[in-house]
Backbone as a ProteinNet text record, in pm:
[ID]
protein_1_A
[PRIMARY]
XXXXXXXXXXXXXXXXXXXXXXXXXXXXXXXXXXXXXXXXXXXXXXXXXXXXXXXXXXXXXXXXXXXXXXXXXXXXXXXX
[TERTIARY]
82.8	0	87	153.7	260.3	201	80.4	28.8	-80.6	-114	-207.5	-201	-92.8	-73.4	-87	-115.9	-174.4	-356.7	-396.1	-522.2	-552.6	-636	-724.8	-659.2	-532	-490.6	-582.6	-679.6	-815.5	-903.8	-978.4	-1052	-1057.4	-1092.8	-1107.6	-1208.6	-1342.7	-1413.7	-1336.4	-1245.4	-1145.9	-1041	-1014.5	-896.9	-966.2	-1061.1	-1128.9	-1195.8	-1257.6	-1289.1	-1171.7	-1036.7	-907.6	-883.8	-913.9	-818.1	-923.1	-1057.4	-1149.7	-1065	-1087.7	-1033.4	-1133.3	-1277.3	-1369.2	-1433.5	-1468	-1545.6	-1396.6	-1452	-1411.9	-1438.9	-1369.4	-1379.5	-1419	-1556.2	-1587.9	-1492.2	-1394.3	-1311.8	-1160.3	-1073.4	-890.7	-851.9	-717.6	-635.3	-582.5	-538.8	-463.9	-273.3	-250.4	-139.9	-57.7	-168.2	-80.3	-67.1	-146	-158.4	-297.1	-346	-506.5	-638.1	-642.8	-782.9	-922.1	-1038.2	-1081.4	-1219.6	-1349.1	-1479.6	-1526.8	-1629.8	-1663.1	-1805.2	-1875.5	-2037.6	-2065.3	-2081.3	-2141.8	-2097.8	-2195.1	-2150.7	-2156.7	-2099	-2095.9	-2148.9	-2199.1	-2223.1	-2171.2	-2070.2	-2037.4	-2068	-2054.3	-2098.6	-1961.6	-1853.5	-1733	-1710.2	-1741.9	-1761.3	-1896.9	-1858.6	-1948.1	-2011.9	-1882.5	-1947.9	-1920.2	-2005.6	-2012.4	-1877.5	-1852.2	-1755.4	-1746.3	-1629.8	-1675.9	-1646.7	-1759.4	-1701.3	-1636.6	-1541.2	-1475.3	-1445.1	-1471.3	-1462.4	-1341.5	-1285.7	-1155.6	-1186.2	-1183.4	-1243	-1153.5	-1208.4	-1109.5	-1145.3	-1261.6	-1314.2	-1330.3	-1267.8	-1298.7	-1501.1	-1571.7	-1661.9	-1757.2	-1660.3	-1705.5	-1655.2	-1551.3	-1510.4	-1507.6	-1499.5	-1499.6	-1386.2	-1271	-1149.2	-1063.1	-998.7	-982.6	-850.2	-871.8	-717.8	-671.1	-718.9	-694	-700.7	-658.3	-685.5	-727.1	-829.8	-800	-623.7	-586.2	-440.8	-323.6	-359.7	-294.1	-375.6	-446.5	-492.6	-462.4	-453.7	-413.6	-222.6	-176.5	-15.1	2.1	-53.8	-35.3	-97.3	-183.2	-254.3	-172.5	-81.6	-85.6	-13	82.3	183.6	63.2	-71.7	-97.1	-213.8
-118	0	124	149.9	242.4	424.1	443	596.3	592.3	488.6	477.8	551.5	616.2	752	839.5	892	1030.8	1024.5	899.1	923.8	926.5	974.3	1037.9	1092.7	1234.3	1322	1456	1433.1	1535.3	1550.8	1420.2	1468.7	1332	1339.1	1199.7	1122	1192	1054.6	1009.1	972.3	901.5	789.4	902.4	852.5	686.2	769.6	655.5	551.2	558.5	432.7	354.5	446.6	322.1	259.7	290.6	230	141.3	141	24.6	-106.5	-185.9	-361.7	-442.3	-405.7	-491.9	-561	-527.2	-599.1	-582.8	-638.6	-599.7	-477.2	-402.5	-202.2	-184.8	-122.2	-37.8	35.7	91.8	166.2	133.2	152	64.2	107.6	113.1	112.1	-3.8	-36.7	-142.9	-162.9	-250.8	-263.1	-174.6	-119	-58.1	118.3	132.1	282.1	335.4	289.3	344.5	284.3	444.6	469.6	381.4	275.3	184.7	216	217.4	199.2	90.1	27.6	-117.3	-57.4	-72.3	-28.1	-110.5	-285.7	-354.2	-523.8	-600.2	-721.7	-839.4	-906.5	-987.1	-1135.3	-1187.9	-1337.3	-1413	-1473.3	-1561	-1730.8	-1804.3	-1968.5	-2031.2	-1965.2	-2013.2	-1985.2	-1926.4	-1867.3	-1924.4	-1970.2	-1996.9	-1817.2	-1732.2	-1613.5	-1510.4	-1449.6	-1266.5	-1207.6	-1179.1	-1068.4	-991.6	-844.8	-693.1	-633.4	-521.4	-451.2	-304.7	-352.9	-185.8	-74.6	7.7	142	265.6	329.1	382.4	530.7	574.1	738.9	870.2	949.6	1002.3	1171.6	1185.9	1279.9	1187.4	1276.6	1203	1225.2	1102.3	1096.6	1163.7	1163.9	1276.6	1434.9	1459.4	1615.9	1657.2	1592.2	1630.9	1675.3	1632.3	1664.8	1570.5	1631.5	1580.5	1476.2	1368.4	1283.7	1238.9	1177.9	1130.2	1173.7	1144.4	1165	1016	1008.7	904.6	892.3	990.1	973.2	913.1	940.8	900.3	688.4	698.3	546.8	471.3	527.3	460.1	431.8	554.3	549.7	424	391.7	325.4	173.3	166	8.8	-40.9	46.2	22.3	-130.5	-164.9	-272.3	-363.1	-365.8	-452	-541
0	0	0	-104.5	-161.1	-96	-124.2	-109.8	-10.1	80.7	218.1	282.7	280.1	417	348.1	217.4	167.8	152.2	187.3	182.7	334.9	326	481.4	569.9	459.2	539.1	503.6	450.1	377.6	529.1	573.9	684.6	809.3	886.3	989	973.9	890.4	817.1	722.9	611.4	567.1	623.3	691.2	778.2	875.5	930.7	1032.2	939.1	810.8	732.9	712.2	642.5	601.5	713	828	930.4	992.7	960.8	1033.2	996.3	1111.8	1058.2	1128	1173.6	1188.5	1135.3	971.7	851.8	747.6	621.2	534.6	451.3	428.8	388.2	283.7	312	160.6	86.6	146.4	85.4	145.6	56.2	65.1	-64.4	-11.6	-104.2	-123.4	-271	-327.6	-321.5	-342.7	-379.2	-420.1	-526	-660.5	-581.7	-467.1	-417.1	-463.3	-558.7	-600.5	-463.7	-463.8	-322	-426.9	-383.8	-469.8	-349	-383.9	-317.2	-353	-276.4	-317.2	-341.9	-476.9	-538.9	-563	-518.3	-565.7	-593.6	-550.2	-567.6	-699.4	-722.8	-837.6	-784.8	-865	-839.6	-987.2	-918.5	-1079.6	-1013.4	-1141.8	-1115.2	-1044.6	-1072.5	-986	-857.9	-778.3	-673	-565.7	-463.6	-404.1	-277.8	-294.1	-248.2	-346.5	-313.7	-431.4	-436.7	-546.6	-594.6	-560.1	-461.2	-456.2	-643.4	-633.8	-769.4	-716.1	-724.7	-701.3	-818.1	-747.2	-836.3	-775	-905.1	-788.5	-746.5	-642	-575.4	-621.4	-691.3	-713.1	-657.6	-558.9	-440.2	-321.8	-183.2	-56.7	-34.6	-23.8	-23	117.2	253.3	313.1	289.2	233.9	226.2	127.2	1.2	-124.7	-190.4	-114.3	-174.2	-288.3	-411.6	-512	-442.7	-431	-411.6	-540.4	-637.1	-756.3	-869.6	-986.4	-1124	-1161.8	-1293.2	-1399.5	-1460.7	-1420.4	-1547.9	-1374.7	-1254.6	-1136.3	-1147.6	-1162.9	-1147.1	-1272.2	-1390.9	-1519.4	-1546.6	-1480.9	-1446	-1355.3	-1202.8	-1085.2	-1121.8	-1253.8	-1253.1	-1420.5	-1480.9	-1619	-1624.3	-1515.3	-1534.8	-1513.7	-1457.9	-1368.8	-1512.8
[MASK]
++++++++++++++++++++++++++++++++++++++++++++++++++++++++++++++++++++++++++++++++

């Protein structure tokens, strides 16, 4: 988690979602450093549980501050 410590230096609703470890997080960062929201579940026939579908944030959803670009998440996922 390369850029985890630049997200939820915007506000303490951020901050306090990345750092929940009671469920699994609507919102995390990846590997790659891209901040990712979870909108939704998948059901495939291989899977005996649902898919998350993540989507990547590119406004903090309580403060509204810009953390990302499309061209910051397309740079950070291109190897992947």
């Amino acid at each position: 988690m390369a850029d985890a410590g630049k997200f939820g230096s915007c506000c303490d609703g951020l901050k306090d979602a990345l750092a929940g470890e009671d469920f699994e997080p609507l919102i995390a960062v990846d590997e790659d450093g891209v901040l990712y929201m979870s909108v939704g579940l998948l059901d495939t026939e291989k899977d005996d549980e649902p898919n998350m579908v993540d989507h990547p944030v590119f406004f903090c959803p309580f403060c509204g501050t810009k953390l990302q670009t499309p061209e910051d998440v397309d740079a950070k996922t291109a190897h992947s």
